[in-house]
C-alpha positions as CSV (number, residue, x, y, z in Angstrom):
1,X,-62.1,234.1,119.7
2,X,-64.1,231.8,121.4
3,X,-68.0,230.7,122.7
4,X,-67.8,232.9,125.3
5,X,-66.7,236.4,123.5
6,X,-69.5,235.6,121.0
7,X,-72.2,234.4,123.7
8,X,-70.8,238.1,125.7
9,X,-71.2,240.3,122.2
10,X,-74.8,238.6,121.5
11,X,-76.2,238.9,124.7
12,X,-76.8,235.1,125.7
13,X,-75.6,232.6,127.4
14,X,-72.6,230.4,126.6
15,X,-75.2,227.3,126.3
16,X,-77.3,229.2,124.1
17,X,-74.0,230.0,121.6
18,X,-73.4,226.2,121.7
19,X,-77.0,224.9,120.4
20,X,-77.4,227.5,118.1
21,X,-74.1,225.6,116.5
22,X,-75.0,222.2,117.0
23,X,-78.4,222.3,117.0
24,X,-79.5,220.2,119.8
25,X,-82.0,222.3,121.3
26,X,-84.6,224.6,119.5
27,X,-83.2,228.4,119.6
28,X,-85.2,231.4,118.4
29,X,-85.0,232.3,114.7
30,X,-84.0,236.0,116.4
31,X,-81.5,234.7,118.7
32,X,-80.1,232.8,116.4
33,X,-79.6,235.7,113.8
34,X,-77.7,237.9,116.9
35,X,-75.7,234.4,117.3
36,X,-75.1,234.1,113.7
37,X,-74.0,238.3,112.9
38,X,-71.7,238.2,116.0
39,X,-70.3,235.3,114.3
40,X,-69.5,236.6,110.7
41,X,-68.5,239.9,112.5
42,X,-65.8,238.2,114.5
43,X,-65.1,235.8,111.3
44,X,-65.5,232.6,114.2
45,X,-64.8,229.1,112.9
46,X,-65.2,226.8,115.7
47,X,-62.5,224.0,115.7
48,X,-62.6,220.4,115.6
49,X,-62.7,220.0,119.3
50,X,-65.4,222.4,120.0
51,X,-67.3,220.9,117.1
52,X,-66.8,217.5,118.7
53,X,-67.8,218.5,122.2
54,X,-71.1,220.1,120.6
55,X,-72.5,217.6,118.8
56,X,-70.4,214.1,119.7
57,X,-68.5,214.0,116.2
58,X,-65.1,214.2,115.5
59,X,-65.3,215.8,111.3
60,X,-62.2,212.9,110.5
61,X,-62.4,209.9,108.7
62,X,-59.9,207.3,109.3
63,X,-58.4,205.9,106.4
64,X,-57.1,202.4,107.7
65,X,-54.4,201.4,104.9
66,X,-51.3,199.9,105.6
67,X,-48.7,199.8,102.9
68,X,-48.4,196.5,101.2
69,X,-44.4,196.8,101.0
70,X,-41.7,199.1,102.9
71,X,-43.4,202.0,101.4
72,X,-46.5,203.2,99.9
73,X,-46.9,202.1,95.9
74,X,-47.6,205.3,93.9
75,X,-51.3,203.5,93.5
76,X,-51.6,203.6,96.4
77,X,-50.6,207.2,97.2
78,X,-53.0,207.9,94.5
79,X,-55.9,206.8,96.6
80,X,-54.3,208.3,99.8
81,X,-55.1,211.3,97.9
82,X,-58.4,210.7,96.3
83,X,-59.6,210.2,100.1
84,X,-58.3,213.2,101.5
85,X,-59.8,215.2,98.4
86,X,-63.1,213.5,98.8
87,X,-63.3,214.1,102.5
88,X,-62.2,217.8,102.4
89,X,-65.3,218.6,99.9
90,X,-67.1,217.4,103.0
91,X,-65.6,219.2,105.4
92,X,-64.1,216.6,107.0
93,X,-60.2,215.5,107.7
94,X,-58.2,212.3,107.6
95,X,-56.4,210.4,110.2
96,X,-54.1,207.9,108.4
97,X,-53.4,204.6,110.0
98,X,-51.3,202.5,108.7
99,X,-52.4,199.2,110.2
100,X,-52.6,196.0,109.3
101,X,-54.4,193.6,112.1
102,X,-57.1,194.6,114.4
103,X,-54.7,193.9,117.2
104,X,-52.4,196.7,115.8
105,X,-52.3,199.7,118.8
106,X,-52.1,202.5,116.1
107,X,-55.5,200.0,115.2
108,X,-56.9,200.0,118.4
109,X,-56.4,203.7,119.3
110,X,-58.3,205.2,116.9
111,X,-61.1,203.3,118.0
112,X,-61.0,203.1,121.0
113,X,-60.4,206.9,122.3
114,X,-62.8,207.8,119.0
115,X,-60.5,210.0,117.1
116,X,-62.9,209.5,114.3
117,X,-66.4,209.2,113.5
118,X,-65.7,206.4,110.7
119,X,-63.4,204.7,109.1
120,X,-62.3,203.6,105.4
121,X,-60.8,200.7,104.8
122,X,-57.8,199.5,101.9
123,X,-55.8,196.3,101.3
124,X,-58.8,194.2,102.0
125,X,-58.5,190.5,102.4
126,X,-60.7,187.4,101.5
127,X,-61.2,186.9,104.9
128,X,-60.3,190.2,106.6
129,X,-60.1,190.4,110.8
130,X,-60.8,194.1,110.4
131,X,-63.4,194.1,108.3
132,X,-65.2,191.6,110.9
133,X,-64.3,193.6,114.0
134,X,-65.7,196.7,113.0
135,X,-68.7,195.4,111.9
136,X,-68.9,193.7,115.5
137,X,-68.7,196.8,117.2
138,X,-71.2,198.2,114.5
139,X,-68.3,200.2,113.9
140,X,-69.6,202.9,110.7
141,X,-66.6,201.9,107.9
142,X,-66.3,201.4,104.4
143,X,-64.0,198.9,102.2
144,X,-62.5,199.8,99.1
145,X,-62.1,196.1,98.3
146,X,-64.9,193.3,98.7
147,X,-64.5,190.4,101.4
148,X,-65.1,186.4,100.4
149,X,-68.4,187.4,101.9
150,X,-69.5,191.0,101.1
151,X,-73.5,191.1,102.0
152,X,-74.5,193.6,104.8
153,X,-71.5,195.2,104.2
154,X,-70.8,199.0,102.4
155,X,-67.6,199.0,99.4
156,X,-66.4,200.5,96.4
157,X,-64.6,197.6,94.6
158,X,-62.9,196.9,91.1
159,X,-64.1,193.9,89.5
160,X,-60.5,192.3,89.0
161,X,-62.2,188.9,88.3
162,X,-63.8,190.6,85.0
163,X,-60.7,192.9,84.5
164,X,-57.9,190.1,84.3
165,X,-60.2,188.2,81.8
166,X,-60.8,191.0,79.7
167,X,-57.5,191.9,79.4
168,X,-56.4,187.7,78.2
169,X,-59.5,188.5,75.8
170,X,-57.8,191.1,74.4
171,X,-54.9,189.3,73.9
172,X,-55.9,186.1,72.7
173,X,-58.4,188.0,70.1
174,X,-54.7,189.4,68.6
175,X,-53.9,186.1,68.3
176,X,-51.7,185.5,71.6
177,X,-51.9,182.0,72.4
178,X,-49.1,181.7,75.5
179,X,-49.2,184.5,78.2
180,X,-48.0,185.0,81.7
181,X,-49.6,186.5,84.4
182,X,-47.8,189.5,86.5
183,X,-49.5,189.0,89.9
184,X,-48.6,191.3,93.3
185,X,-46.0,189.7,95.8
186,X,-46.5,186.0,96.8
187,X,-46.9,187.2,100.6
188,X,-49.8,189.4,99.6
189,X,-51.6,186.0,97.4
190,X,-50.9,183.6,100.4
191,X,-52.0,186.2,102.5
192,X,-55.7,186.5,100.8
193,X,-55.5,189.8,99.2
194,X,-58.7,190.1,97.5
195,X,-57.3,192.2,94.2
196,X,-54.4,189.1,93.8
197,X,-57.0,185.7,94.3
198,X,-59.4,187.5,91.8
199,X,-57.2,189.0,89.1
200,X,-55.5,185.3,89.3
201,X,-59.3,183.7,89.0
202,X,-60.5,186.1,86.1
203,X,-56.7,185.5,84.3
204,X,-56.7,181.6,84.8
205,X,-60.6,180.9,83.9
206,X,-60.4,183.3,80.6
207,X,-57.4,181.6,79.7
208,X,-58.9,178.5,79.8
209,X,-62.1,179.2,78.2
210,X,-59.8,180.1,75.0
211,X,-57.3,177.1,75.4
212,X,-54.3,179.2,76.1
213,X,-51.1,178.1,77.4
214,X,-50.5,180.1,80.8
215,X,-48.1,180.4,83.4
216,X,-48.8,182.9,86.6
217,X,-46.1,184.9,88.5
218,X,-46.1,186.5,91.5
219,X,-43.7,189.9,91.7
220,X,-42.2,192.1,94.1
221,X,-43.9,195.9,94.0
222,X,-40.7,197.7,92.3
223,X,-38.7,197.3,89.1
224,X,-36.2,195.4,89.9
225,X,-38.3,192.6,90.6
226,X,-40.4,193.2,88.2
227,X,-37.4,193.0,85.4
228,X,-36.6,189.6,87.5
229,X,-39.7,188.4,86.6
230,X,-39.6,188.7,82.9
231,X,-36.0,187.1,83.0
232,X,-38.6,184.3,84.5
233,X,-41.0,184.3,82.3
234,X,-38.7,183.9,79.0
235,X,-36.6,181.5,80.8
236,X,-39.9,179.2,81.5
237,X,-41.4,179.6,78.3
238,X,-39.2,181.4,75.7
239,X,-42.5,181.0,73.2
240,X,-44.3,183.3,75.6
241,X,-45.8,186.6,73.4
242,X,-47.6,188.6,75.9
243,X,-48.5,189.3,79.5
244,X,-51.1,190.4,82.1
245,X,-50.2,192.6,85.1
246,X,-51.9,194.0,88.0
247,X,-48.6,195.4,89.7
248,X,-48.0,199.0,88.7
249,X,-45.3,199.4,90.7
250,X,-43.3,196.9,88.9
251,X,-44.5,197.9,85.2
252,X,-41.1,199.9,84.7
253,X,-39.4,196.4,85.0
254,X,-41.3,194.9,83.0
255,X,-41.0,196.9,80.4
256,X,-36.6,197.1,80.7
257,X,-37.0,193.2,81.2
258,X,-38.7,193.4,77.6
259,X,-36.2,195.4,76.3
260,X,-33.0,193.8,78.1
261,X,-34.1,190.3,76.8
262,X,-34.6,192.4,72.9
263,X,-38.4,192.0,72.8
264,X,-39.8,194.9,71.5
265,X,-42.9,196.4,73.0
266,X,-45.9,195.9,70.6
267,X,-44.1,194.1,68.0
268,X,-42.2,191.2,69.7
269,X,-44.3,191.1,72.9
270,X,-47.5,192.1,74.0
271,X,-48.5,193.5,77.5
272,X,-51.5,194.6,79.0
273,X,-53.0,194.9,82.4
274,X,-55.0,196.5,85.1
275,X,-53.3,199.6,86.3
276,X,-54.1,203.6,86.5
277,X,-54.2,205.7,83.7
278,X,-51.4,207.9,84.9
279,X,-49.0,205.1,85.6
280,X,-50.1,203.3,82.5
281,X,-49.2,206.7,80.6
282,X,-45.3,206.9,82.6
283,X,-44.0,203.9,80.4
284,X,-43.1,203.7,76.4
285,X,-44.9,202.6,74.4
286,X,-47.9,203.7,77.0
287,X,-49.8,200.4,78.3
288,X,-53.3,199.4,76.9
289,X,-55.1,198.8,80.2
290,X,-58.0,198.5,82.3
291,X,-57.4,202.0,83.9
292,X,-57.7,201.9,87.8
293,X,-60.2,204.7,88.5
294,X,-58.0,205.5,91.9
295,X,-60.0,209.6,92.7
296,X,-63.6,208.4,91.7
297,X,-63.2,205.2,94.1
298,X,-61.8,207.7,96.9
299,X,-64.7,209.6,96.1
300,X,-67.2,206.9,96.1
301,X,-66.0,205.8,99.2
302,X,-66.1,209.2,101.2
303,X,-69.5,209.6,99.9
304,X,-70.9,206.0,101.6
305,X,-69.5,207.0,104.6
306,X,-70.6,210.4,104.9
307,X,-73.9,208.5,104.0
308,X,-73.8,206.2,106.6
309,X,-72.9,208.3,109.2
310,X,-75.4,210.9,108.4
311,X,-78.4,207.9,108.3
312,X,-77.1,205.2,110.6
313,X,-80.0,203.3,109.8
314,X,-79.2,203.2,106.1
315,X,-79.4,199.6,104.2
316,X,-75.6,198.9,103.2
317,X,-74.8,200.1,99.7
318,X,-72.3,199.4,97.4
319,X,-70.4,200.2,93.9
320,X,-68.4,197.4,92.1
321,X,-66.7,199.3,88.9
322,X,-65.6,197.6,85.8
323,X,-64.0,199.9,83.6
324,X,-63.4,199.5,80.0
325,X,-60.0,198.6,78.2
326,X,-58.6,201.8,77.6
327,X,-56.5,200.7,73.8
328,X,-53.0,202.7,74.0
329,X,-49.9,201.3,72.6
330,X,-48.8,198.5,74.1
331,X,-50.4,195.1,72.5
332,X,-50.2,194.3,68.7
333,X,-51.0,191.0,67.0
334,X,-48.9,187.7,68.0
């Protein structure tokens, strides 16, 4: 079924049928309500292209994320599908691209032919080239992440720099007075993630304002690394009680690291970190975290940009979420 079938069945023309949809020029109330019955007769849903010939948008978001490893981290699959969710409740679809530079042609593509109407950003850098060329080509997008420099610009964030020092002041308030710090892979830190520089910053500036001894690792997002990294950890400091972690991909390892090396998990060694509540809940004991709230950020983002598209003229918003300790079963006194 198409415009022409419903424009033939109401009576009017085909350009009549296409501003009645998208509203660009005044129709009659009557008009429209011949348009309208013809259209829940026939059960019409005009598709994306129409829609985007009628009234110059696309309905899809583009979700620029590229993975941070040979594959996507279950994290971030999580907010993969927080996005998707968040956009469909707005009637809207999402174009993945998995790019990492604004020179990237999967990159380029989607803006330049205008595949979508906006786009969300993920694995956001200190100083990030995307971030910068969108906003030069007063691109509509949204961050989840922060720049160095986030005024003018519209994100959902986590607070990492608060998280990482809650979690050492957790620790050190159970008496943990030498703790390492499980940090994402050392490409991704020298690299400028955002999430890895301030987790580090938070960790290293609690631990000093409670005169800890600290040592910080950087670890590969899977197990094996991550059970590489505790033989690390006990070799450097075999005194070491507890640790920190922001990489869930390698918190299996971590804990069979713990068990290979005949620490037990609370009462020989203490870990903690900032992770999602349904990864933190996939080990045992469970881990006491600062639970990554992966489908409200998805949501939170979807809703900005839905908000700036629909008001271009909007003043930039954003949301930076610190969420609480959730206590499990993973830290016990030193």
């Amino acid at each position: 079924m198409n415009i022409g079938e419903i424009a033939r069945r109401a009576g009017v023309s085909r350009s009549t049928v296409s501003y009645a949809l998208s509203g660009k020029r005044p129709v009659s109330d009557d008009t429209r309500r011949k348009i309208q019955h013809v259209i829940d007769e026939l059960g019409y849903r005009p598709n994306a292209s129409a829609r985007a010939l009628a009234n110059g948008r696309t309905s899809t978001i583009g979700l620029v994320f590229p993975p941070a490893g040979p594959h996507y981290t279950g994290m971030q699959l999580d907010f993969i599908g927080s996005v998707v969710e968040a956009a469909a409740a707005h009637d809207h679809d999402v174009l993945l691209s998995p790019s990492g530079v604004d020179s990237d042609r999967s990159f380029q593509r989607l803006l330049g032919e205008r595949r979508v109407d906006g786009a969300i950003l993920m694995e956001i850098k200190l100083a990030d080239d995307r971030v910068d060329h969108l906003a030069g080509l007063g691109f509509p997008a949204v961050t989840i992440g922060r720049t160095a420099r986030p005024e003018g610009q519209w994100w959902v964030a986590l607070d990492h720099t608060a998280l990482a020092a809650a979690c050492v002041h957790h620790l050190a308030d159970l008496g943990h007075r030498r703790i390492a710090f499980v940090n994402r892979p050392e490409r991704l830190l020298r690299s400028g993630y955002e999430s890895a520089h301030r987790g580090l910053e938070g960790f290293t500036k609690a631990a000093a304002e409670r005169g800890l001894t600290v040592r910080a690792y950087c670890c590969g997002d899977d197990a094996a690394s991550g059970e590489a990294c505790v033989e690390r950890i006990l070799r450097d400091d075999p005194a070491t009680t507890a640790l920190v972690t922001l990489n869930e991909a390698a918190l299996g390892g971590l804990y069979r690291g713990l068990a290979h090396a005949g620490r037990h998990v609370p009462r020989d060694f203490s870990v903690t970190g900032v992770v999602a509540a349904r990864w933190a809940e996939t080990v045992t004991p469970p881990l006491t975290a600062a639970d990554v709230p992966a489908a409200r950020m998805g949501e939170l983002a979807v809703d900005l940009l839905i908000e700036r598209l629909t008001d271009p003229s909007a003043p930039a918003r954003h949301h930076l979420l610190t969420p609480p300790i959730s206590l499990r079963a993973s830290t016990g006194p030193a």
